[in-house]
SELUM-129448 format. One record per residue (C-alpha): residue in one letter; chain; x, y, z. Coordinates in nm, 4 decimals, padded with zeros to 6 digits. Last residue first. Example, Ala and Ser with C-alpha at 12.3 -4.5 7.8 and 13.67 -1.06 7.14 Angstrom:
<sites>
(site 's','A',(01.3670,-00.1060,00.7140)) (site 'a','A',(01.2300,-00.4500,00.7800)) 
</sites>
This chain:
<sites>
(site 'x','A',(03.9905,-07.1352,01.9345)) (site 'x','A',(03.7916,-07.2749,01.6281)) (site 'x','A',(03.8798,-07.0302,01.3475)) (site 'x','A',(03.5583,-06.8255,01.1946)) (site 'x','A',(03.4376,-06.9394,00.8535)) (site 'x','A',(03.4964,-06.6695,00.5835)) (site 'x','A',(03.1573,-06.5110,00.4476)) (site 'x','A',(03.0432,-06.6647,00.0800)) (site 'x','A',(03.0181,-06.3784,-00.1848)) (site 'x','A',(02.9074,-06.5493,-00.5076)) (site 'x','A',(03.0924,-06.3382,-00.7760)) (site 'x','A',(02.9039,-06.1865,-01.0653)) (site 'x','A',(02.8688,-06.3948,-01.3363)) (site 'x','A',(03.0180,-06.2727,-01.7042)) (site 'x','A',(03.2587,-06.1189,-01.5502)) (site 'x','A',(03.2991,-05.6905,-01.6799)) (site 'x','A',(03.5695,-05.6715,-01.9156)) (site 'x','A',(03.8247,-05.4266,-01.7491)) (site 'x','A',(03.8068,-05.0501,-01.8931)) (site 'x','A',(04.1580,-04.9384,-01.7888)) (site 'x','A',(04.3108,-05.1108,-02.0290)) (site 'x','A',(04.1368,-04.9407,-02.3083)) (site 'x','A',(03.9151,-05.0803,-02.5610)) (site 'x','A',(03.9859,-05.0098,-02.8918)) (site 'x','A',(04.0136,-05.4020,-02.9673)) (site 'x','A',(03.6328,-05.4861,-02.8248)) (site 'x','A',(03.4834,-05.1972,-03.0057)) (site 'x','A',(03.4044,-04.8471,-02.8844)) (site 'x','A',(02.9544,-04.7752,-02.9437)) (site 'x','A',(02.9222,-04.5479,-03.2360)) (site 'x','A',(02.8286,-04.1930,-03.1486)) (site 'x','A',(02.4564,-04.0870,-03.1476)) (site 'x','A',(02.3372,-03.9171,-03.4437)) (site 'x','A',(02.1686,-03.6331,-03.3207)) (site 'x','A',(01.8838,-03.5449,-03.6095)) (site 'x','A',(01.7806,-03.2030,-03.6817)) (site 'x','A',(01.4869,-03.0852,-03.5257)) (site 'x','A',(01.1829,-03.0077,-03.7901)) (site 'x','A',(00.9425,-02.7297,-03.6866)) (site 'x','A',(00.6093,-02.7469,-03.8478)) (site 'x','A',(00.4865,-02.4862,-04.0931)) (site 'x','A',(00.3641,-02.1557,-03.9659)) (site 'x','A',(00.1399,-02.0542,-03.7497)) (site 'x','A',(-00.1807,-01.9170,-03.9620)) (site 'x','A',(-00.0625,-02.0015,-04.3062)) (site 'x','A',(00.0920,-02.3872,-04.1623)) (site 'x','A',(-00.2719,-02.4283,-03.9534)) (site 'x','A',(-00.4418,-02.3632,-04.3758)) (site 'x','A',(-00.2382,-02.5821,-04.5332)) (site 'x','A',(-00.2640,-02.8419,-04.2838)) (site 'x','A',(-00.6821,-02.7992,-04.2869)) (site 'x','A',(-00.6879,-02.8486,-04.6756)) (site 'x','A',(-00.9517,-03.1312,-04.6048)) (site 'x','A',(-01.1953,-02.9229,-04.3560)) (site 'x','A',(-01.1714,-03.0339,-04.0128)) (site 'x','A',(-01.0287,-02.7286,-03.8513)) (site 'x','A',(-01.3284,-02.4781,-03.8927)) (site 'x','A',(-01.1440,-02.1748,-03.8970)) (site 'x','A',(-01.2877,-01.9043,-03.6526)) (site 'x','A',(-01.1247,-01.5533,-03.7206)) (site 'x','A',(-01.1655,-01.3086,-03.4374)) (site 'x','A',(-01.0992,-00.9239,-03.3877)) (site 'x','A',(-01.0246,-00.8599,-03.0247)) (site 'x','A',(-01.1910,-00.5626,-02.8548)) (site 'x','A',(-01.2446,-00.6951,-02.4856)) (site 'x','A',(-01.6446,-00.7810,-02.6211)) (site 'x','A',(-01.4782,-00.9356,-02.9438)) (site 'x','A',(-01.2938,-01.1906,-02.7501)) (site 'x','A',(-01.6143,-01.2889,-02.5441)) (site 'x','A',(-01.8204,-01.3254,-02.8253)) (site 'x','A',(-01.5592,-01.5635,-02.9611)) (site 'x','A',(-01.5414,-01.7606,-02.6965)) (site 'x','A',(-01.9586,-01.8074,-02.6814)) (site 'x','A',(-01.9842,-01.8730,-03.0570)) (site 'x','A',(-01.6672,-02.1518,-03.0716)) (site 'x','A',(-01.8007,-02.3635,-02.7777)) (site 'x','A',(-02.0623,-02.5870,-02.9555)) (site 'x','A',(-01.8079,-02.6986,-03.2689)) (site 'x','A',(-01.5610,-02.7921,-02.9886)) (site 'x','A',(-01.2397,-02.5383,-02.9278)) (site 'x','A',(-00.9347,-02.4802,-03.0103)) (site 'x','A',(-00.8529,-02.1266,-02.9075)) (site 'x','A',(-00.5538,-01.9633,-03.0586)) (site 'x','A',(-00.3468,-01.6538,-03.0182)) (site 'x','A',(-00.0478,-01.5953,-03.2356)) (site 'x','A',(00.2239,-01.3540,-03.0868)) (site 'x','A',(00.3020,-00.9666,-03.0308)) (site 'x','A',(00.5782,-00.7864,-03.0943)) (site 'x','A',(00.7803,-00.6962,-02.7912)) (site 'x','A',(00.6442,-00.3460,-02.6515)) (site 'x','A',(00.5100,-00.4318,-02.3150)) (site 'x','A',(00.4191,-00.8001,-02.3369)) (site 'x','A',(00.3087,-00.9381,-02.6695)) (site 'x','A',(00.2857,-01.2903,-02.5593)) (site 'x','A',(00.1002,-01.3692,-02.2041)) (site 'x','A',(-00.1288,-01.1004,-02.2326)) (site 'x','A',(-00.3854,-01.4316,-02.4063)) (site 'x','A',(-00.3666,-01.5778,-02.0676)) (site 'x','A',(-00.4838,-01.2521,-01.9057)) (site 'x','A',(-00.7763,-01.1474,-02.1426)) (site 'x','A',(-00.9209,-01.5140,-02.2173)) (site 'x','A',(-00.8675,-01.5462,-01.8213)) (site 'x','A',(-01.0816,-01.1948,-01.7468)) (site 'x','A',(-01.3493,-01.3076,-02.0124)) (site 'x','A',(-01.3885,-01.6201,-01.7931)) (site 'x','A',(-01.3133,-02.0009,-01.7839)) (site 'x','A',(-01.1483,-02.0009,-02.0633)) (site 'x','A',(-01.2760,-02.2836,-02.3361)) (site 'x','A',(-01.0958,-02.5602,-02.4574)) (site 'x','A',(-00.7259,-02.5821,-02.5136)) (site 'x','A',(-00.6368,-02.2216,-02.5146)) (site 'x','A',(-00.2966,-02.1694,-02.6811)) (site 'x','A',(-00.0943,-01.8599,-02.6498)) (site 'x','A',(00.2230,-01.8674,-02.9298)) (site 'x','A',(00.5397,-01.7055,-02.9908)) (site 'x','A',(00.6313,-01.6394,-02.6242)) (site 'x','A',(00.9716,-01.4183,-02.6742)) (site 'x','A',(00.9898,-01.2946,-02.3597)) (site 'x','A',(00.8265,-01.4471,-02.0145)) (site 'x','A',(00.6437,-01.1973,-01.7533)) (site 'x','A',(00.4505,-01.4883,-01.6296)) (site 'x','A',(00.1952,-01.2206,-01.3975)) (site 'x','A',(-00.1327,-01.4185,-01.4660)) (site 'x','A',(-00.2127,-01.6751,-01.6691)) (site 'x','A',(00.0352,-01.9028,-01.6075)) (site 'x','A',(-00.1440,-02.0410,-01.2764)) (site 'x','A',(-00.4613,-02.0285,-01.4948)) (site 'x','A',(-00.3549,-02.4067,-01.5609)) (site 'x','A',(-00.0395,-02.5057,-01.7448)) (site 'x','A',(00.0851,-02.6271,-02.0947)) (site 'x','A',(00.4476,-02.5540,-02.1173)) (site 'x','A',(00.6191,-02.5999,-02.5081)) (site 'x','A',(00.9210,-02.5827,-02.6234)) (site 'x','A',(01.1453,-02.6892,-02.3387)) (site 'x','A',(01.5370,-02.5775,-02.2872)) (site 'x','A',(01.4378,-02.2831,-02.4602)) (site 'x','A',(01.5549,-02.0330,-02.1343)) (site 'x','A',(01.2222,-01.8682,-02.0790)) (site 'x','A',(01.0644,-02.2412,-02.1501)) (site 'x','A',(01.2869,-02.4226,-01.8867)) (site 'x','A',(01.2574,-02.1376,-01.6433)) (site 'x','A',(00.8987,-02.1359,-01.5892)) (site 'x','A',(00.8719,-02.5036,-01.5668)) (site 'x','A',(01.1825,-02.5126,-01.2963)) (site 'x','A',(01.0197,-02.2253,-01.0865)) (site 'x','A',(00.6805,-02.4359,-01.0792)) (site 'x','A',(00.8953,-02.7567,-00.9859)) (site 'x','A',(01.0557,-02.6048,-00.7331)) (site 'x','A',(00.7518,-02.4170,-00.5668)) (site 'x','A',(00.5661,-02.7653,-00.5574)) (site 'x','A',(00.2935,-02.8451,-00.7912)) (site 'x','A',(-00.0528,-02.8417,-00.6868)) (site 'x','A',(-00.1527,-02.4610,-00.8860)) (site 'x','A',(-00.0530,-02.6961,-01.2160)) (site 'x','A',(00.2907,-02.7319,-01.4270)) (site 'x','A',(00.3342,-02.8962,-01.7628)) (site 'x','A',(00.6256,-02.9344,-01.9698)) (site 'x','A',(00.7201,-02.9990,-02.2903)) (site 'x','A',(00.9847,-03.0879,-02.5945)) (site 'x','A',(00.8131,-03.1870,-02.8566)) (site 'x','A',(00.9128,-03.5176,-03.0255)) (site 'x','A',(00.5656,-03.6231,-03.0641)) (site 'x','A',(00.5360,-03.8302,-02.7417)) (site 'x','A',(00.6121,-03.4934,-02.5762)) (site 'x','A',(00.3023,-03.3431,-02.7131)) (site 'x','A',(00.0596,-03.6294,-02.5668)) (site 'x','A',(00.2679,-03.6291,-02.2841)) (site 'x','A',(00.2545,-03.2566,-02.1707)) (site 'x','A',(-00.1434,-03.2744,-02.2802)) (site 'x','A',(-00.2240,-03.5754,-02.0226)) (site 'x','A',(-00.0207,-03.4023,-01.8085)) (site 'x','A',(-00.1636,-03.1237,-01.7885)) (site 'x','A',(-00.6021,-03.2318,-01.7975)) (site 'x','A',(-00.5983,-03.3008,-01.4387)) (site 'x','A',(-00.5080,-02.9643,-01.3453)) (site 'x','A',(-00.8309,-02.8262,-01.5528)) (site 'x','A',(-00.9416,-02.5670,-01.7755)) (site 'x','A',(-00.6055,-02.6311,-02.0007)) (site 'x','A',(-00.3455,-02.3735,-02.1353)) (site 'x','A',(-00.0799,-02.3684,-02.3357)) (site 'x','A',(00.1742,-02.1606,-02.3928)) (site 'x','A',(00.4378,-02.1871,-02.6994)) (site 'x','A',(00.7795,-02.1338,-02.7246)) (site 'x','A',(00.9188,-02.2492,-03.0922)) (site 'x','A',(00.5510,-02.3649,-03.1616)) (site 'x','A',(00.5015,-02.5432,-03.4715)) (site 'x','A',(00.4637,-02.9037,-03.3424)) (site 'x','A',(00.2673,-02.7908,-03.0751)) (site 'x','A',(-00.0174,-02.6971,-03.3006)) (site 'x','A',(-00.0272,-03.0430,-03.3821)) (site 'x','A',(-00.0403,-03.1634,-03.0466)) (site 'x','A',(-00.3636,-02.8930,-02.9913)) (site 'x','A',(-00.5868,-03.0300,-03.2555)) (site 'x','A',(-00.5545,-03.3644,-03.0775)) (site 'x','A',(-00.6639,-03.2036,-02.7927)) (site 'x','A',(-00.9096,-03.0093,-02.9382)) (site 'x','A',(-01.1148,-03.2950,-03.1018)) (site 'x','A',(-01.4035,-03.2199,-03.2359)) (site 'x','A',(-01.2448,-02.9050,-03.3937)) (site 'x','A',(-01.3533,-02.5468,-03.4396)) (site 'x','A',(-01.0040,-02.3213,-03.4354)) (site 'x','A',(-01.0730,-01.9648,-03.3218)) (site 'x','A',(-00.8136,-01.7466,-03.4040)) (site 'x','A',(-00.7868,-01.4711,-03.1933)) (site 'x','A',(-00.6533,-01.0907,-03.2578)) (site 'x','A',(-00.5520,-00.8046,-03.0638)) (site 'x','A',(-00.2446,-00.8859,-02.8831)) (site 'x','A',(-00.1061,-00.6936,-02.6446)) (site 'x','A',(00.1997,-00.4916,-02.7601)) (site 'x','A',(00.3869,-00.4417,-03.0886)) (site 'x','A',(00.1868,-00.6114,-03.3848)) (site 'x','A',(00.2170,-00.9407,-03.4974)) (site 'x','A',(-00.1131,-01.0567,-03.5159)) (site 'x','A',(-00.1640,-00.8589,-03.8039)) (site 'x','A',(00.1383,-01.0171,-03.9791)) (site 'x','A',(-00.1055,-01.3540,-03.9696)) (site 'x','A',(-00.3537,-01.2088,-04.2183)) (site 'x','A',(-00.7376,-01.1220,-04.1168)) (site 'x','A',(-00.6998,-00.7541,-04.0213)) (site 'x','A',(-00.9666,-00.6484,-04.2378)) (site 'x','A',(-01.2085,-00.5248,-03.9123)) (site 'x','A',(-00.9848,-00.2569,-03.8139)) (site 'x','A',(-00.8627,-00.3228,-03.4619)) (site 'x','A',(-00.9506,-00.0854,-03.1524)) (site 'x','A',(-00.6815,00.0912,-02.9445)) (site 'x','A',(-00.6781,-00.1266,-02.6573)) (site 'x','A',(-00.8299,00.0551,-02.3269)) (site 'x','A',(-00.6132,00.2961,-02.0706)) (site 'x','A',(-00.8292,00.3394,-01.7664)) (site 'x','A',(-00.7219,00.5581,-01.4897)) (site 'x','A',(-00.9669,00.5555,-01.1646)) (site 'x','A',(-00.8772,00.8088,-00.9175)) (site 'x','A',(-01.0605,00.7079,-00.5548)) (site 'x','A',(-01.1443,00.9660,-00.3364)) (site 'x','A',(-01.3989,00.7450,-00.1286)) (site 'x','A',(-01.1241,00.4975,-00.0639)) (site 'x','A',(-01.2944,00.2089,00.1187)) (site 'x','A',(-01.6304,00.2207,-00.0781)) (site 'x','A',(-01.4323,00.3228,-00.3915)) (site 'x','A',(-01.2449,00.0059,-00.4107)) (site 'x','A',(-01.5763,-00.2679,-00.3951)) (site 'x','A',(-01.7501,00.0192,-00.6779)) (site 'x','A',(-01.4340,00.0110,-00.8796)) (site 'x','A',(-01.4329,-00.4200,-00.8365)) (site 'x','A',(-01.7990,-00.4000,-00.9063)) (site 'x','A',(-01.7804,-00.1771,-01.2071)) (site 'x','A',(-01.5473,-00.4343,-01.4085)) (site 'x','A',(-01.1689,-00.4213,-01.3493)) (site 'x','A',(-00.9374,-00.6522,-01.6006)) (site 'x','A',(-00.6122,-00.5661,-01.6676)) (site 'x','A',(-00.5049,-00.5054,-01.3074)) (site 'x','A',(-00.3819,-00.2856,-01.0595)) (site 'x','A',(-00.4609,-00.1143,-00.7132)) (site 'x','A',(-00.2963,00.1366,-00.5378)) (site 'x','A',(-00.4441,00.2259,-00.1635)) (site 'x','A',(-00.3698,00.4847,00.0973)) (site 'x','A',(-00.3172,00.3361,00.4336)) (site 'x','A',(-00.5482,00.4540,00.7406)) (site 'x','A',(-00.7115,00.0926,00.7538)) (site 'x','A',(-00.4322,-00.1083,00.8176)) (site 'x','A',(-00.5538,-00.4263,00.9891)) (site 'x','A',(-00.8791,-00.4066,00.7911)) (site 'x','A',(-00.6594,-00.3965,00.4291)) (site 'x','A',(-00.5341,-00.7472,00.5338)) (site 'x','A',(-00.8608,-00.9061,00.6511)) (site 'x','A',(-01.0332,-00.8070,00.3430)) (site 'x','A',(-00.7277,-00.9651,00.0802)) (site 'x','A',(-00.7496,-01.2899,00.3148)) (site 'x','A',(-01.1420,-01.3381,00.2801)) (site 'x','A',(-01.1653,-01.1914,-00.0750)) (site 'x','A',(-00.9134,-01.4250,-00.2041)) (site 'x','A',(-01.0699,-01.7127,-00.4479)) (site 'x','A',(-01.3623,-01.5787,-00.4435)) (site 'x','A',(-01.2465,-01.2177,-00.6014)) (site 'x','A',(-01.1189,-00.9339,-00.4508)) (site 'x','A',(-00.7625,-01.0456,-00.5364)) (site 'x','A',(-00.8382,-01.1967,-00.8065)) (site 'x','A',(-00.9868,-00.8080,-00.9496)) (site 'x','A',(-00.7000,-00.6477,-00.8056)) (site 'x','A',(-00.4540,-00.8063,-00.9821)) (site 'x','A',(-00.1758,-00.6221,-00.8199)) (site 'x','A',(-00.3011,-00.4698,-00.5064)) (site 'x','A',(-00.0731,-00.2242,-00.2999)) (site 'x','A',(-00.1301,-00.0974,00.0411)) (site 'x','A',(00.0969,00.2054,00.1597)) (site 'x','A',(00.1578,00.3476,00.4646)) (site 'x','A',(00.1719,00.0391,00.6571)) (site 'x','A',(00.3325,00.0848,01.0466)) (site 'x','A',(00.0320,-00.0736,01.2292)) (site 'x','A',(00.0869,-00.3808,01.0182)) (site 'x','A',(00.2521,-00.6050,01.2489)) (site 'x','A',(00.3976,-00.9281,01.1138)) (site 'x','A',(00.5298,-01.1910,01.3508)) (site 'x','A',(00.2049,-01.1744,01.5593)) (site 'x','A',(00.1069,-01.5720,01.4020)) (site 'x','A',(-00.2214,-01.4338,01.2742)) (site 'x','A',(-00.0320,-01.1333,01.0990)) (site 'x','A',(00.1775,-01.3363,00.9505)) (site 'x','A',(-00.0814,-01.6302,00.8372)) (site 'x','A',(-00.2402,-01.3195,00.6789)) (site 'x','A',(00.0774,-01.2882,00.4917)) (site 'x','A',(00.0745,-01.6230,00.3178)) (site 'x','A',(-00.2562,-01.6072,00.2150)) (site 'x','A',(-00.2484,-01.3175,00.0604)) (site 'x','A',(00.0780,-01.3905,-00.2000)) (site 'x','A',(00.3424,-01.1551,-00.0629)) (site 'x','A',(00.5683,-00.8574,-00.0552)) (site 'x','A',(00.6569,-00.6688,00.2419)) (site 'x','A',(00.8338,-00.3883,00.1846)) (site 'x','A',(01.0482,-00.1293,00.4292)) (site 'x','A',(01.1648,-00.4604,00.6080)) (site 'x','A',(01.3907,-00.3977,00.9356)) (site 'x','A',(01.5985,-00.6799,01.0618)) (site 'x','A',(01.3577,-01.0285,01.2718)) (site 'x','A',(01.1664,-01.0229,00.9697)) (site 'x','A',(01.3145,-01.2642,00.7344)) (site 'x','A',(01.3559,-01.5160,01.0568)) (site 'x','A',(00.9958,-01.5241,01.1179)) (site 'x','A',(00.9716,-01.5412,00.7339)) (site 'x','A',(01.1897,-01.8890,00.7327)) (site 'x','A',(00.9932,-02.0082,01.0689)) (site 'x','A',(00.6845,-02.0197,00.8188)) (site 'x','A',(00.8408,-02.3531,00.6018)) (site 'x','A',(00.8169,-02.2889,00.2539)) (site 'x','A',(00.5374,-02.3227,-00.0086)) (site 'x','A',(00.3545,-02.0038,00.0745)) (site 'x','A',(00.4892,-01.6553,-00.0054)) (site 'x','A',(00.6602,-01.3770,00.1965)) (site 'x','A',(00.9322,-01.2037,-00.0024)) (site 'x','A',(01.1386,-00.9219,00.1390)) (site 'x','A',(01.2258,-00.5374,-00.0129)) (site 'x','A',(01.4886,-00.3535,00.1922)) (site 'x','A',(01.4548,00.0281,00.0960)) (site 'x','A',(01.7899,00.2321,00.0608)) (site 'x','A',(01.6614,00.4953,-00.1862)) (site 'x','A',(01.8715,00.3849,-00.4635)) (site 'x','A',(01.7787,00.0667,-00.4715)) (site 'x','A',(01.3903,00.1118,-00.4096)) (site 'x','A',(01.3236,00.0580,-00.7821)) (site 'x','A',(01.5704,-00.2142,-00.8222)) (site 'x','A',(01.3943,-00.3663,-00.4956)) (site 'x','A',(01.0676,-00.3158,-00.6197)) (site 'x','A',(01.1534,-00.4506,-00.9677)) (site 'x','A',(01.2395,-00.8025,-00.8597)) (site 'x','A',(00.9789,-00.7864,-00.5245)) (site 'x','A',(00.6614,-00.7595,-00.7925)) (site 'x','A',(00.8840,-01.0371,-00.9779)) (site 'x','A',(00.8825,-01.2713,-00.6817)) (site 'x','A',(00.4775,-01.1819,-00.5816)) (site 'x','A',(00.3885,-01.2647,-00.9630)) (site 'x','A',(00.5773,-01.5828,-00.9278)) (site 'x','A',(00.4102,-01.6192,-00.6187)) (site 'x','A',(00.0747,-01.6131,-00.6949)) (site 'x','A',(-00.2103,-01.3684,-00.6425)) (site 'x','A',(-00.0031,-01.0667,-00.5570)) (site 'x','A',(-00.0080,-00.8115,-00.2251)) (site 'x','A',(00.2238,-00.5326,-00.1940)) (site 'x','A',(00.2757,-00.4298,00.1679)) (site 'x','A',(00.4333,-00.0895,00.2557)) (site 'x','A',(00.5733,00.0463,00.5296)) (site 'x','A',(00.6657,-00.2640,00.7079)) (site 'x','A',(00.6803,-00.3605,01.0795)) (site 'x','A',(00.8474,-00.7132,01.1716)) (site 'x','A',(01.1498,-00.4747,01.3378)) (site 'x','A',(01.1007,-00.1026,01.2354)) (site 'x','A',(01.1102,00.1068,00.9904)) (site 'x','A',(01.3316,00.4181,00.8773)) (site 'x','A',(01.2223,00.6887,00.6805)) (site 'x','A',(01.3806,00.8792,00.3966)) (site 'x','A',(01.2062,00.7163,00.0728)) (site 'x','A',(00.8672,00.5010,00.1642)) (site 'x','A',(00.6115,00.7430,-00.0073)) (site 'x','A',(00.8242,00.7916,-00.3336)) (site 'x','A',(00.9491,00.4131,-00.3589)) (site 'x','A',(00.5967,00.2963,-00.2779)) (site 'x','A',(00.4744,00.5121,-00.5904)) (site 'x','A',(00.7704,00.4150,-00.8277)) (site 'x','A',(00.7261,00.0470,-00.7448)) (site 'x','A',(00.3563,00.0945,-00.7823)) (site 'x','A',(00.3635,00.2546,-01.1287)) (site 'x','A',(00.6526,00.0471,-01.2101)) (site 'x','A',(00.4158,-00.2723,-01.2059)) (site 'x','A',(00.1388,-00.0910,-01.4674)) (site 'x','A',(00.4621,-00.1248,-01.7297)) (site 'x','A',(00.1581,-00.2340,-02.0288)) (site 'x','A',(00.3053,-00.5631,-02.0349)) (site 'x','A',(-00.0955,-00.6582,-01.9652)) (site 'x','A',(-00.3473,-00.4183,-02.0861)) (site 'x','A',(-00.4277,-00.1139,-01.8318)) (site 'x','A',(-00.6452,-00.0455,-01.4994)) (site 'x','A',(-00.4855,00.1529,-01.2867)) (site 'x','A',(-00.7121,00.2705,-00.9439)) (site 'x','A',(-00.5941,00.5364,-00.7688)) (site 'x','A',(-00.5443,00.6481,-00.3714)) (site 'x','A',(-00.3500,00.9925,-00.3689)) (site 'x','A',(00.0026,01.0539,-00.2738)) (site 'x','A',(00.1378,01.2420,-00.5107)) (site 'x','A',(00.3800,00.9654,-00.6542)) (site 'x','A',(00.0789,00.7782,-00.7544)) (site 'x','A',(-00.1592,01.0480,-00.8641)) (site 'x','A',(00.1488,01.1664,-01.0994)) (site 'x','A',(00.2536,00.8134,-01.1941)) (site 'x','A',(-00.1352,00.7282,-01.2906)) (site 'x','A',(-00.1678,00.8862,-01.6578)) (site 'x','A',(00.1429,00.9109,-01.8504)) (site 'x','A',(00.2510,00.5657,-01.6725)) (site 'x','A',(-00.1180,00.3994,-01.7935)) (site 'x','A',(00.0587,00.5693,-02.1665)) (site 'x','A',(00.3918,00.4157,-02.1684)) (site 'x','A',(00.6528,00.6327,-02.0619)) (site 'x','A',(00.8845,00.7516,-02.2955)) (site 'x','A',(01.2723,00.5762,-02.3575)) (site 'x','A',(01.4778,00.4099,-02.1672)) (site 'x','A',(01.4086,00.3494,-01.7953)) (site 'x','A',(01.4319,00.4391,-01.4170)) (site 'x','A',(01.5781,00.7827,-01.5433)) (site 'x','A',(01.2952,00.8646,-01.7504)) (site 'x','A',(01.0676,00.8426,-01.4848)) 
</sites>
């Protein structure tokens, strides 16, 4: 362990690797940033090392809601699996299916892949999973939900002698119940937040290395507007809406400020989604308000401030879009939910059910800038680019003709009489 990375392991690390290298079938269930994704890669890399595979028949397949989660699951897998020779491919939706037919005409060790995508695979006989050794579910509990219980079922019925390692943040007793039926000797690890004294009411509380453990509830009649002027004090902030319909309506509400913003949703293509992601890792935007697409796996450094705009649709969203800042041992963000007078008792039971402390400021009150610059600080003011003057008729050069002021009336030559 210690020679994958610095420093000692964190403690869902202390407490699965040894089930996980050992072979046994184990459930992790740990905050996010908590380093649950090098239990798995160090797992697979264990099982896997020393054995060949075979054409368009993996050893392992690691399955991921989305596919940024499914592109950074591959990321660490294959610097994991460096050293032991393994060949690590991506299989998501998005682009065209001859592509993976292609990927898997050489050996892949790993197959790693959004659900959907791989049970197309399978359908299509490119992908054979006789040959899996390992299954591995990040975000177990989507995974088995609605959303992907169909594909996620099919997947672990074509490989039903494979041992099993699942992980997520969020696991209630059905998900451990729905795990234990198929792997009777399931090891459960659970490694809860530490809990929060009751006084921690001032913003360097919030600050904190890991998770974060606090949420300020902001009760407004009008979140959205609420929300802009949070914007205006984010440096790299995430926002998220209930809706897809609801992005852009936020992205240009915040961009007509002088914010810079984007907004990505579940319909937007790959490109575009990649783009988003990128712009506010890099700084090149300040602000991304997305869907429950974010919520999930956006392993982004540096996010100073979670914003839900209106209520979560779940306890599990409040706890995975909230994970977004604070990730690992980076120091942890502000985390707000603006909400309507009639939503702020039913968010903020959830928050203190997962073990956050909450604070609910009612927004409207007449010192309400005061009190948004205490909790997130004071707006961020751009300097000014003065544009350059425009060159003047002498100082221009001779290579710059003037332009006519008509444009020429093209009239097409007459032909010659023979």
């Amino acid at each position: 362990m210690t020679a994958l990375v610095p420093g000692a392991p964190t403690p869902i690390q202390a407490a699965a690797l040894a089930d996980a290298v050992g072979g046994g079938n184990l459930l992790a269930v740990a905050p996010t940033g908590s380093g649950k994704t090098l239990v798995f890669a160090v797992a697979v890399t264990h099982r896997l090392a020393g054995s060949p595979s075979r054409t368009g028949r993996p050893r392992a397949l690691v399955v991921a809601p989305t596919r940024e989660l499914a592109e950074q699951n591959a990321e660490v897998l294959a610097e994991v699996g460096a050293g032991a020779g393994l060949k690590v491919a991506t299989f998501v939706g998005g682009q065209p299916l001859t592509r993976d037919r292609r990927a898997l005409i050489a050996p892949v060790d790993v197959a790693v892949g959004t659900p959907g995508r791989l049970a197309d695979l399978v359908r299509a006989a490119a992908l054979a999973l006789d040959d899996v050794d390992l299954v591995v579910l990040d975000e177990a509990d989507q995974l088995l939900g609605p959303s992907f219980a169909e594909q996620t079922g099919s997947l672990l019925s074509d490989c039903p002698d494979a041992g099993l390692v699942a992980t997520t943040a969020t696991a209630d007793e059905d998900i451990e119940a729905l795990l234990a039926r198929r792997c009777p000797d399931l090891r459960v690890h659970r490694v809860e937040h530490s809990p929060v004294p009751s006084s921690a009411t001032t913003r360097d509380d919030t600050a904190g290395a890991g998770a974060p453990r606090r949420l300020v509830v902001l009760s407004s009649p009008d979140p959205n507007g609420l929300a802009v002027r949070l914007a205006a004090r984010c440096n790299r902030g995430l926002f998220f809406v209930p809706r897809r319909d609801a992005v852009e309506p936020l992205r240009a509400a915040v961009a007509d400020i002088g914010v810079s913003a984007a907004g990505v949703a579940g319909s937007a293509s790959p490109t575009r989604r990649a783009g988003a992601f990128a712009d506010l890792a890099s700084g090149a935007v300040r602000v991304l308000v997305s869907t429950d697409l974010a919520g999930r796996g956006l392993d982004i450094d540096g996010i100073g401030h979670v914003v839900h705009v209106g209520p979560p649709h779940s306890m599990d969203d409040l706890v995975h879009r909230s994970g977004r800042t604070g990730r690992g041992d980076a120091r942890a963000g502000v985390v707000a939910a603006v909400l309507r007078p009639s939503e702020v008792d039913r968010v903020a039971d959830q928050a203190r059910s997962v073990g956050m402390s909450v604070e609910i400021v009612d927004a409207t009150r007449p010192d309400s800038e005061q009190v948004l610059d205490g909790l997130f600080g004071p707006e961020i003011v751009l300097p000014r680019v003065r544009r350059a003057p425009a060159p003047s008729e002498r100082s221009r050069r001779p290579s710059q003709p003037r332009r006519p002021a008509q444009s020429r009336v093209h009239r097409p030559k007459r032909k010659k009489r023979s």
